[in-house]
C-alpha positions as CSV (number, residue, x, y, z in Angstrom):
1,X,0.0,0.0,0.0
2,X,1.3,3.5,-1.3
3,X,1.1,7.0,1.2
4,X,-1.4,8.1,-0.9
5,X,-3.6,5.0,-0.5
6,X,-2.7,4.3,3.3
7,X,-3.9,8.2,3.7
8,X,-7.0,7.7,2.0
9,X,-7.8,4.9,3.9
10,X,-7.3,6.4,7.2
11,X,-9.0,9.8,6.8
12,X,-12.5,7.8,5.7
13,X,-12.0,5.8,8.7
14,X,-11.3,8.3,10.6
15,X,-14.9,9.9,9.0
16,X,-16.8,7.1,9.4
17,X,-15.7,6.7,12.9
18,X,-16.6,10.3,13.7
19,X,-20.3,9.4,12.5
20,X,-20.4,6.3,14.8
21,X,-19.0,8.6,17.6
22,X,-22.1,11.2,17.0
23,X,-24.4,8.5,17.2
24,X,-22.7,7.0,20.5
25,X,-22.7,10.5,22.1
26,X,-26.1,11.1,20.9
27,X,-27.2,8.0,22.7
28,X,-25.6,8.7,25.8
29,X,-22.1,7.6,24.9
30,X,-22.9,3.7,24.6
31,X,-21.5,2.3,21.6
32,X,-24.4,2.0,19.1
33,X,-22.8,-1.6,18.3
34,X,-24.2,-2.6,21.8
35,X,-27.4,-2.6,20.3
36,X,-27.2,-4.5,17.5
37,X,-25.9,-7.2,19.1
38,X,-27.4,-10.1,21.5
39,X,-25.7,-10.0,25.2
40,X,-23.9,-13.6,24.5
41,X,-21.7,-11.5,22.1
42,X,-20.7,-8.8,24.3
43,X,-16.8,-9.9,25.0
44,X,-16.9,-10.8,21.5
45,X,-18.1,-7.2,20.2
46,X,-16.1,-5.4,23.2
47,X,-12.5,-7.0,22.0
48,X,-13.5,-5.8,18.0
49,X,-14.2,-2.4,19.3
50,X,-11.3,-2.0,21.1
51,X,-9.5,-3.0,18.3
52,X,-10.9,-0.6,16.2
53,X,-10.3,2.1,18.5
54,X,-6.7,1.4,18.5
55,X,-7.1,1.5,14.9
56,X,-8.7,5.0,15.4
57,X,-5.5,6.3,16.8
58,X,-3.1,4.7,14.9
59,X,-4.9,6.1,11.9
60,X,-4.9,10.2,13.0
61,X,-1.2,9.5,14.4
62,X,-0.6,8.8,10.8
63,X,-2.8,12.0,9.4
64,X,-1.3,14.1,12.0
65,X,2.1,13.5,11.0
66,X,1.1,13.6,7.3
67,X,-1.0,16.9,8.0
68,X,2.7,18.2,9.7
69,X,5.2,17.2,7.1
70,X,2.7,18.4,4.0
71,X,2.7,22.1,5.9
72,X,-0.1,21.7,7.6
73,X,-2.4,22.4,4.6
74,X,-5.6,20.3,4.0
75,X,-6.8,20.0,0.3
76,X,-4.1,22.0,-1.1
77,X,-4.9,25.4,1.2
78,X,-4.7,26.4,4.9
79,X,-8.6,27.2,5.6
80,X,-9.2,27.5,9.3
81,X,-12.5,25.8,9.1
82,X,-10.9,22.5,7.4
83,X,-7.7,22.8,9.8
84,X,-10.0,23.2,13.5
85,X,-12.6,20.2,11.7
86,X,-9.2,17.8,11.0
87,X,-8.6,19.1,14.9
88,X,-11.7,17.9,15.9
89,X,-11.2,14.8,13.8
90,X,-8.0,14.1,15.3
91,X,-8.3,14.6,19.3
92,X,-11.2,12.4,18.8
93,X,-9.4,9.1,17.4
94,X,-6.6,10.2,20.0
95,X,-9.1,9.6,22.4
96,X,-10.6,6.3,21.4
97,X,-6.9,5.2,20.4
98,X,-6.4,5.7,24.0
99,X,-9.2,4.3,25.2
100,X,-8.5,1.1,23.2
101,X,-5.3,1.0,24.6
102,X,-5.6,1.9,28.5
103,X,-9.3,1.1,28.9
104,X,-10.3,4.7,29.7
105,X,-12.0,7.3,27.7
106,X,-10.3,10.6,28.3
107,X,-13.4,12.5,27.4
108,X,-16.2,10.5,29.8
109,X,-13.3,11.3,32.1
110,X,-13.9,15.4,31.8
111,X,-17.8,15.3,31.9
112,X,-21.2,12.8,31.3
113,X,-23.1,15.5,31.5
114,X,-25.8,14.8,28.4
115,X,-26.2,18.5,26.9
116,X,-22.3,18.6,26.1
117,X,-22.5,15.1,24.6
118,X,-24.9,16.8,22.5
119,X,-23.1,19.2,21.6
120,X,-19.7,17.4,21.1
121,X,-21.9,15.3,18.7
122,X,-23.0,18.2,16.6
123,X,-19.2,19.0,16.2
124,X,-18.5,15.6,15.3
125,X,-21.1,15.7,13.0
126,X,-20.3,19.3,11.5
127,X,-16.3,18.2,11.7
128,X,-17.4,15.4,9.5
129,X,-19.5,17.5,6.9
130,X,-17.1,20.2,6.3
131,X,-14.1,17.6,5.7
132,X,-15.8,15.5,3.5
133,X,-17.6,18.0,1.4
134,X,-13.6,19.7,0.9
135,X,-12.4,16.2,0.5
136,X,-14.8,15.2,-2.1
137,X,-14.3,18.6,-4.0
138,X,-10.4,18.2,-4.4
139,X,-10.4,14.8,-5.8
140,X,-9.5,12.7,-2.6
141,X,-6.4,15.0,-2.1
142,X,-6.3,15.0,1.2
143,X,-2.3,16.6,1.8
């Protein structure tokens, strides 16, 4: 796998995964998975996740340091709106990468409080949007 395709892959992960996040913060921060799935599967569903949270942050280590050595520029340009979304983007899979890791969700840590997980959601969710509409405008260009 070339940079250019190990880059693609990890930024729509990463964008899917923000989605999923809304969802789970919308929800009340229980992974949406948890309801699909019959109790007897729980470990089962519990070990994947964690795996793909330590996927999460493996996956925005590898944009951040692309994002760093391209000079920080996101589709070809510097636009503050595309550079504090990939932010958003990026603490986020930090945070599950660490919670896949250690077992401990940095943010659920801070607060549980139901109107901010609303809110983080809708900035998930508006994170999302404004990277994928810029990504899907220059081509898959990402750096």
């Amino acid at each position: 796998m070339n940079p250019r395709e190990l880059t693609k892959y990890s930024f729509w992960w990463s964008e899917a995964r923000l989605l999923i996040a809304a969802m789970a913060l919308f929800i009340g921060g229980v992974p949406p998975i948890y309801l699909m799935v019959p109790p007897s599967l729980f470990s089962l569903t519990t070990l994947l996740l964690k795996l793909a949270w330590i996927i999460s942050g493996l996956a925005v280590i590898y944009l951040l340091y692309r994002w760093y050595h391209t000079g920080q520029k996101l589709f070809g340009h510097k636009d503050h709106k595309d550079v504090l979304s990939f932010l958003v983007l990026v603490i986020s899979g930090l945070n599950l990468g660490f919670a896949g890791v250690f077992g401990r969700n940095l943010g659920f840590a801070v607060t549980t409080n139901r109107f901010i997980l609303f809110i983080v959601a809708i900035c998930y969710l508006a994170a999302a949007w404004q990277l994928w509409s810029h990504g899907r405008k220059h081509d898959g260009k990402i750096f």
